[in-house]
C-alpha positions in Angstrom: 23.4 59.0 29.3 20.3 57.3 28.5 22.0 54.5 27.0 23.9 54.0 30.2 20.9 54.3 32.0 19.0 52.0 29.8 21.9 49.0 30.1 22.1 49.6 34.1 18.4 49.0 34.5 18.3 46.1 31.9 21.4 44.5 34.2 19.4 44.9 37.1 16.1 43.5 35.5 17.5 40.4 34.0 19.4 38.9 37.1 16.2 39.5 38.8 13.8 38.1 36.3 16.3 34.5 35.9 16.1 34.2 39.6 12.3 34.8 39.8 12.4 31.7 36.6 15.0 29.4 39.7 12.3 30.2 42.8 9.1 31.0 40.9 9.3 28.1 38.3 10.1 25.1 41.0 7.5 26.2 43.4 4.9 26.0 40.4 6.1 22.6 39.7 5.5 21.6 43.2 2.2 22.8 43.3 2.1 21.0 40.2 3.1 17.5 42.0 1.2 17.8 45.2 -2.1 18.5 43.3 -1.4 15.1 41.6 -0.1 13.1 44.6 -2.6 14.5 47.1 -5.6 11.5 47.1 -3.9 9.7 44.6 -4.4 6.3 45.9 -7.7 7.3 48.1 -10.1 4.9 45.4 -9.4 2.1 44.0 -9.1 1.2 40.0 -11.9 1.4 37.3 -12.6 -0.6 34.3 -10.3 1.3 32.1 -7.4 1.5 34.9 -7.8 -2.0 35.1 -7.4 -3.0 31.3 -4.4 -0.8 31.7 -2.8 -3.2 34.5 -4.1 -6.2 32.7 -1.9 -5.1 29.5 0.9 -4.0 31.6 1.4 -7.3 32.9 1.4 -9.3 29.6 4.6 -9.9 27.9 5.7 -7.7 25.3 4.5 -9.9 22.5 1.3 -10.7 23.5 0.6 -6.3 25.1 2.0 -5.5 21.0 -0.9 -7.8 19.4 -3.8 -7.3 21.7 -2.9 -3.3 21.3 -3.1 -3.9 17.4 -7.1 -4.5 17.5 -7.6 -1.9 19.8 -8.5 1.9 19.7 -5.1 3.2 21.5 -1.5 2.2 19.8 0.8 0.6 22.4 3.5 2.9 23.8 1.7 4.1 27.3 1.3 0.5 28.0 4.7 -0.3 27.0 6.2 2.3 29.1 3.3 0.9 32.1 4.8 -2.4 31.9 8.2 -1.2 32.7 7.2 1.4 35.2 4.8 -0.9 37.3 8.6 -2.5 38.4 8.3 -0.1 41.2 4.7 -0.9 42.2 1.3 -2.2 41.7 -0.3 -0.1 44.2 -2.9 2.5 42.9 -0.5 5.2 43.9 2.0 3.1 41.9 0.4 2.6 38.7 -0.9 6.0 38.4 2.4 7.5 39.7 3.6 7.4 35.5 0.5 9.7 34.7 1.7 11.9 37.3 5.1 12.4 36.2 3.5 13.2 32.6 1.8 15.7 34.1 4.3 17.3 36.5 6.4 17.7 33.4 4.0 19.2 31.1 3.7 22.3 33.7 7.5 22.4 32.9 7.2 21.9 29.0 4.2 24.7 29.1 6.4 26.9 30.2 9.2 26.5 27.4 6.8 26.0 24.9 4.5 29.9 25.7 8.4 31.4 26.4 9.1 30.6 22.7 6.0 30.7 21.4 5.8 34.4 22.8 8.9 36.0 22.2 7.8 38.7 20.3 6.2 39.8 23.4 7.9 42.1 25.9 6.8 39.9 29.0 6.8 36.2 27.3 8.3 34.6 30.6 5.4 36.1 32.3 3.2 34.3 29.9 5.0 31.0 30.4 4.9 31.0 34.2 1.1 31.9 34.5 0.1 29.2 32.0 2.6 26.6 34.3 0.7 28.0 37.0 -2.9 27.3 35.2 -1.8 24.1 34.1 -0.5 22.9 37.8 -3.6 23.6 39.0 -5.9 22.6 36.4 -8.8 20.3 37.5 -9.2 19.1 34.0 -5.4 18.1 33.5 -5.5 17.2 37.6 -7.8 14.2 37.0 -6.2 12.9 34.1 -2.8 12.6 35.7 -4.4 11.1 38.6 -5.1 8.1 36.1 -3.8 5.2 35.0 -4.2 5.6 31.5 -2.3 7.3 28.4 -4.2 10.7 28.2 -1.8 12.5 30.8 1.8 11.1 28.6 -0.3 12.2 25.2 -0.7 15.9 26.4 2.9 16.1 27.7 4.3 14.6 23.8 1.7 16.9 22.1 3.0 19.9 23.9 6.5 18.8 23.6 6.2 18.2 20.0 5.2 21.5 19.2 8.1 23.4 21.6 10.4 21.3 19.7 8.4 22.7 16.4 9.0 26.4 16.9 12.8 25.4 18.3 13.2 23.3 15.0 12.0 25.9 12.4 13.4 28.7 14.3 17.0 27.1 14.6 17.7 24.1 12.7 20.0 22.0 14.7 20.8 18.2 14.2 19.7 17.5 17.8 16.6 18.7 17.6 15.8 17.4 14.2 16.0 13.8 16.0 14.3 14.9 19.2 11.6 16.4 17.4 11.3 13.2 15.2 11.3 10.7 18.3 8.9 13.0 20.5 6.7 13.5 17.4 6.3 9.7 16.3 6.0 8.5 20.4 3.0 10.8 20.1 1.3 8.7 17.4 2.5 5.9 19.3 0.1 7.3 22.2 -2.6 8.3 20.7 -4.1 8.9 17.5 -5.0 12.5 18.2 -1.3 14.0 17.8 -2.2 13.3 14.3 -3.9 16.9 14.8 -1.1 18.2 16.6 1.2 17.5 13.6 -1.4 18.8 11.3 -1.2 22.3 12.8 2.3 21.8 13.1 2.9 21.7 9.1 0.0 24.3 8.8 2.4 26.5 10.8 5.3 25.2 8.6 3.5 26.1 5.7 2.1 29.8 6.9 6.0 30.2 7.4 6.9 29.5 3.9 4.3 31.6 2.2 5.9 34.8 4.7 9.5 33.7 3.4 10.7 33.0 6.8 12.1 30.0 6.4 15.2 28.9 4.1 15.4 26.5 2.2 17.3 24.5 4.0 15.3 24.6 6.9 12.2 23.9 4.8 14.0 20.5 3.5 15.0 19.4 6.8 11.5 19.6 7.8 9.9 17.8 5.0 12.3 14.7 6.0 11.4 15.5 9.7 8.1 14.0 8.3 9.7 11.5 6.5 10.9 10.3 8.9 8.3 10.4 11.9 6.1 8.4 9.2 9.1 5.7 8.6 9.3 5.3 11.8 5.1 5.0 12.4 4.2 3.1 9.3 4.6 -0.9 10.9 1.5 0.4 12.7 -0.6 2.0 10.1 -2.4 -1.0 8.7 -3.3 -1.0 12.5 -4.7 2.6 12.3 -6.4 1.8 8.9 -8.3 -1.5 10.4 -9.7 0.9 13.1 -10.5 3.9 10.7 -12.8 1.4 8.7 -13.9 -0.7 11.5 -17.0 -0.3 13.2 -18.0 2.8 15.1 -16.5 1.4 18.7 -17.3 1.8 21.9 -17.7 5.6 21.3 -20.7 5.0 19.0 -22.4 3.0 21.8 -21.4 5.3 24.9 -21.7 8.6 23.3 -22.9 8.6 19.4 -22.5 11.4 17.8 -22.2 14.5 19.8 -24.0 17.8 19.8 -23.1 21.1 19.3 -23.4 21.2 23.5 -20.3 18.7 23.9 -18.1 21.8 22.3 -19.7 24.0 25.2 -19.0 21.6 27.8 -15.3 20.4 26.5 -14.6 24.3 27.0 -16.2 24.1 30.3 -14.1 20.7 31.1 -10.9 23.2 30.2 -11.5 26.1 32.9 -13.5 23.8 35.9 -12.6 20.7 35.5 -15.6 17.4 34.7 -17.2 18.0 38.3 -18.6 21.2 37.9 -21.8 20.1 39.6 -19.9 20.0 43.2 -19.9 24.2 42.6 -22.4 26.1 43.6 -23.9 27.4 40.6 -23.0 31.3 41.0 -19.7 30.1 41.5 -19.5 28.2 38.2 -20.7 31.2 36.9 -18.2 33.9 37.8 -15.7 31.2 37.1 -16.7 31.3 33.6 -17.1 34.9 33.3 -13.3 35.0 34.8 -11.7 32.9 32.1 -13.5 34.9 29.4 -12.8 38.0 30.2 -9.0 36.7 30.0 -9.5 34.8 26.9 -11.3 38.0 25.7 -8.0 40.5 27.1 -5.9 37.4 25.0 -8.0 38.1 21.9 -8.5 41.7 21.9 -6.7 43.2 19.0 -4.0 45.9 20.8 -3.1 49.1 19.6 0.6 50.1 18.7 2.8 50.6 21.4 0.8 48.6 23.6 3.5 45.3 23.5 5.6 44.4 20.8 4.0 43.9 17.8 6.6 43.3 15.3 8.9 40.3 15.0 12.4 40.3 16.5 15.3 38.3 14.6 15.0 35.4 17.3 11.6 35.4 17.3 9.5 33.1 15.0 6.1 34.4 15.0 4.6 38.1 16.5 2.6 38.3 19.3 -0.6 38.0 17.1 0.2 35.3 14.9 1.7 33.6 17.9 -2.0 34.0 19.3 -3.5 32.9 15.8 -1.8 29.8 16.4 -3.4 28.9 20.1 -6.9 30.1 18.6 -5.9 27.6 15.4 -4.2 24.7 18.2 -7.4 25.0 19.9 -10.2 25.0 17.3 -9.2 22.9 14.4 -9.0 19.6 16.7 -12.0 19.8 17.7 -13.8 21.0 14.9 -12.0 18.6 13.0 -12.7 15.8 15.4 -16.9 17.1 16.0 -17.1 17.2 12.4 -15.7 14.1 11.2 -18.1 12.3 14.0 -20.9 13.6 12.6 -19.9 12.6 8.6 -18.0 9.2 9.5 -17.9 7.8 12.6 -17.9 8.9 16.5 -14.0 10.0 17.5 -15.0 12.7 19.6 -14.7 12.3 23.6 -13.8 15.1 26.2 -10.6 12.7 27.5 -9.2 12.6 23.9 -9.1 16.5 23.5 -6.7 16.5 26.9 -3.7 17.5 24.8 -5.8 21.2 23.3 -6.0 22.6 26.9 -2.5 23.5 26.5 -3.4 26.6 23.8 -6.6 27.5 26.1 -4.5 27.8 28.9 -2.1 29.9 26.9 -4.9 31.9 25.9 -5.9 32.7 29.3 -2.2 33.1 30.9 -1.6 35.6 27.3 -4.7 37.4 28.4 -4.0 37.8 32.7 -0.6 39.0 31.3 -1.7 41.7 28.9 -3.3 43.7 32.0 -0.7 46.7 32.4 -1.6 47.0 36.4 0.4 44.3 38.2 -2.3 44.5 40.9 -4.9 43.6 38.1 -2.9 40.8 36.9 -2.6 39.2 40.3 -6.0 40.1 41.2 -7.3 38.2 38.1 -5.2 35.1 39.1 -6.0 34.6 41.8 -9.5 34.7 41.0 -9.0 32.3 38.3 -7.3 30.0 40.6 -9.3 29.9 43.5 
């Protein structure tokens, strides 16, 4: 009787929670676009935007070896110079940077579903860190402009989704995918060099739990392979820059504080503009996002969700939030620290791609209230 009972409820809940994913998941992506559309062309382009333009027109040849002597690799001006074919308007060469973004709200989703699985409510999860990301100011600005930061965060996020798909079933498909995604990246930007850092920290973590077979652990290692075949024309390019002199983030911003690390956080939940808030405002705005980072980092007792680790499910709900608290941290501690020893890497637009495990933090932590009237209550709050 209870079994009956159990498989008529679960029938009834599953139709119900694939058609809240059909209505709930599109209108989150719509938000998504008309934050990014809405004032899009209202100024017009600055310095960097410009360069952009200026690169995008050249021909192929000459955008490949001006590219090679400067800080970011080619691809988002590759892919510029094919997409300004539909327009050189503002709204026209910022309208790539908005697709990136529209379709990292869609890749956020997939990537907290499967990150979270081990959870009892990991589509939850994924929609309200779609519906953080939509509405982001942070992520909002940088799709609104004309330069590679809003295409990196989408290939970071994607590369890791296609990370825990890879490792938890290894399938030819997404062996190349994951390869192409991965090495576009570096193509990018130099920071999803962190991204696949944490990636074979993960890998690794795996192995030493015995959770991986052999097999799998071989098809990764040439995974590697072969994202660094297919990266290693540019490298001398990379080298030149690694020993070069100290750029124009040495003369702009030197080395930065311990403060920068505050405010980057601060960039994550308000957005760069936080002067235009009044300041109690900016205040209970931070106390909002941690109390839902704290509710995300809380251990929980047993019982409380599922805290053990399914057959489909890669990682349990803890280690799944060990590796947003590792996503988030080691980049830029990595990235502070090495600008303090070497030479300055650090700037608040570079660390774009690592508001993706903050925002899973936060949606992990809105989602853990039991009280659906809590849950929306603190959403809303967040959002407005």
């Amino acid at each position: 009787m209870n079994w009956s009972r159990g498989s008529t409820l679960g029938g009834l809940i599953q139709p119900r929670a694939a058609l809240l994913d059909r209505v709930a998941l599109p209108g989150i992506l719509g938000v998504a676009l008309l934050t990014r559309v809405y004032g899009l062309g209202r100024e017009s382009l600055w310095l960097d935007e410009a360069t952009s333009l200026m690169l995008a027109r050249m021909d192929l040849a000459h955008l490949i070896a001006w590219t090679a002597r400067d800080v970011h690799p080619p691809l988002y001006y590759v892919l510029l110079h094919c997409w300004i074919a539909l327009g050189q308007s503002e709204v026209g060469i910022r309208g790539l940077s908005v697709l990136a973004g529209v379709l990292n709200v869609l890749v956020i989703f997939g990537l907290a579903r499967s990150l979270f699985q081990a959870t009892a409510y990991a589509r939850r999860i994924g929609l309200y860190a779609a519906l953080l990301l939509a509405s982001d100011p942070f992520h909002i600005w940088y799709s609104q402009e004309a330069r590679m930061y809003a295409c990196v965060a989408l290939l970071g996020t994607a590369s890791l989704a296609l990370t825990l798909h890879f490792l938890s079933r290894r399938r030819p498909l997404r062996w190349l995918v994951y390869v192409v995604v991965t090495a576009a990246g570096l193509y990018t930007h130099y920071y999803v060099l962190f991204v696949i850092l944490v990636e074979n920290l993960l890998c690794l973590y795996l192995i030493s739990r015995r959770r991986l077979r052999t097999r799998t652990v071989l098809a990764w290692l040439a995974a590697q392979l072969a994202v660094v075949a297919l990266f290693f024309p540019w490298l001398p390019n990379l080298l030149n820059i690694v020993g070069g002199g100290g750029g124009w983030l040495a003369f702009s911003e030197g080395k930065p504080s311990v403060a920068v690390l505050v405010q980057t956080a601060i960039s994550y939940a308000i957005g760069t503009t936080r002067a235009l808030y009044p300041a109690l405002l900016r205040r209970l705005g931070y106390t909002l996002f941690a109390a839902a980072l704290s509710l995300a980092l809380w251990p929980r007792r047993r019982g409380h969700e599922a805290a053990g680790r399914s057959e489909e499910a890669l990682l349990t709900s803890g280690e799944a939030t060990g590796l947003c608290v590792l996503y988030l941290g080691l980049p830029l501690v990595l990235a502070w620290g090495m600008s303090q020893l070497f030479k300055p890497i650090f700037s608040a637009r570079y660390m774009l791609p690592f508001l993706i495990p903050f925002l899973l933090l936060v949606a992990l932590g809105i989602a853990r209230l039991r009280q659906a009237l809590a849950r929306g209550a603190l959403l809303v709050a967040i959002l407005s």
